[in-house]
N, C-alpha and C positions, 0 to 999 in steps of 0.2 A: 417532473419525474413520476408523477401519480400518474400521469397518460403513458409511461412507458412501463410502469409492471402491470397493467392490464392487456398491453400490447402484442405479449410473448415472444419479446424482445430480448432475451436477458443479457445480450453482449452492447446491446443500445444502453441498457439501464447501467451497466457494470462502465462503461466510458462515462456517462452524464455524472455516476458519483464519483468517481477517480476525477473529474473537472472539480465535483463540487468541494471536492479534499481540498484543493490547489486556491478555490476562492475565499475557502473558510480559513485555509493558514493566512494567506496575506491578508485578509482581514483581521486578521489575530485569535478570531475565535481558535483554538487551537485544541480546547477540549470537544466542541464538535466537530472538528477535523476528523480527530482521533479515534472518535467513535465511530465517524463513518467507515474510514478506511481501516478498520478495525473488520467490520463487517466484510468491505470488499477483498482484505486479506486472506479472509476464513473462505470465504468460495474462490480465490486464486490458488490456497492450498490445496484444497480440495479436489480442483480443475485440473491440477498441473501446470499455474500458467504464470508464476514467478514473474517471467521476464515481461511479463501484462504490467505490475506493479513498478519494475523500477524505469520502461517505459514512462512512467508518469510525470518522470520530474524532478527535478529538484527538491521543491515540498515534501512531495509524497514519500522520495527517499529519505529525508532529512527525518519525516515522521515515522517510519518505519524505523528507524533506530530508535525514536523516542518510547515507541511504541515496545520495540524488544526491552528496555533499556526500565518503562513502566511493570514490564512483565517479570523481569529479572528481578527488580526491588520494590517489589509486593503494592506498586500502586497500580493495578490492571482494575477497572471498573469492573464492577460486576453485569452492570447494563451492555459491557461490549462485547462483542462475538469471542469465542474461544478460541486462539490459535494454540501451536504447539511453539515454544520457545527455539526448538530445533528448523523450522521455516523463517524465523524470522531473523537466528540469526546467520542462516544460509542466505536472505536478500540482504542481509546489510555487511555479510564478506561480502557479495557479490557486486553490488555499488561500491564499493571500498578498492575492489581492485581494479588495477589497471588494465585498459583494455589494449588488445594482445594490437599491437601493432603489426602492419604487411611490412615484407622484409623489404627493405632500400636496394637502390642500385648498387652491386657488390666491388 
C-alpha cells in the first residue's frame, strides 16, 4: 500500500484498503478493519461514491453497520476518520434493501 499513495493512484489505493477491510474481518482483527474502513468511508462520503462501499462485500457491509451502530452508541475511536451518522446510515438502509427485481414474464 506504501507503493501505491506515492503512486497518484488514489482509486488503486481506495480498492487495496477496501481488500484489506475484508482480510482484517476474516482474520478477526475487527478493530483494524474498522478503523480502516472508517477512513475509506470518510473519502467515499466525500466522493459520492456509496455504492464503492457496499460493492465491497459482505464484511465491509456487515462492518458498516457496526461501524454506524459504534457511532450511534458513543463507542466511535477517536483515532478514526469522522463520518456523518446520516451517510452511514443511508449505506446500511441501502444494503438492507431488497434489490428491485426485473419484471417476469406477464
Amino acid at each position: 500500500m506504501q507503493r501505491l499513495e506515492h503512486q497518484g493512484r488514489p482509486r488503486a489505493l481506495l480498492q487495496a484498503n477496501r481488500l484489506l477491510v475484508e482480510c482484517l474481518s476474516a482474520a478477526g482483527r475487527t478493530d483494524e478493519a474498522k478503523e480502516t474502513l472508517a477512513g475509506i468511508a470518510a473519502q467515499c462520503a466525500a466522493h459520492g461514491m456509496g455504492r464503492y462501499l457496499l460493492d465491497g462485500g459482505s464484511r465491509v457491509v456487515s462492518l458498516l453497520a457496526e461501524l454506524r451502530d459504534d457511532l450511534c452508541c458513543g463507542r466511535w475511536h477517536q483515532s478514526w476518520s469522522p463520518i456523518s451518522a446520516a451517510f452511514l446510515d443511508n449505506m446500511v438502509s441501502q444494503a438492507e434493501s431488497p434489490a428491485v427485481q426485473p419484471a417476469g414474464p406477464q
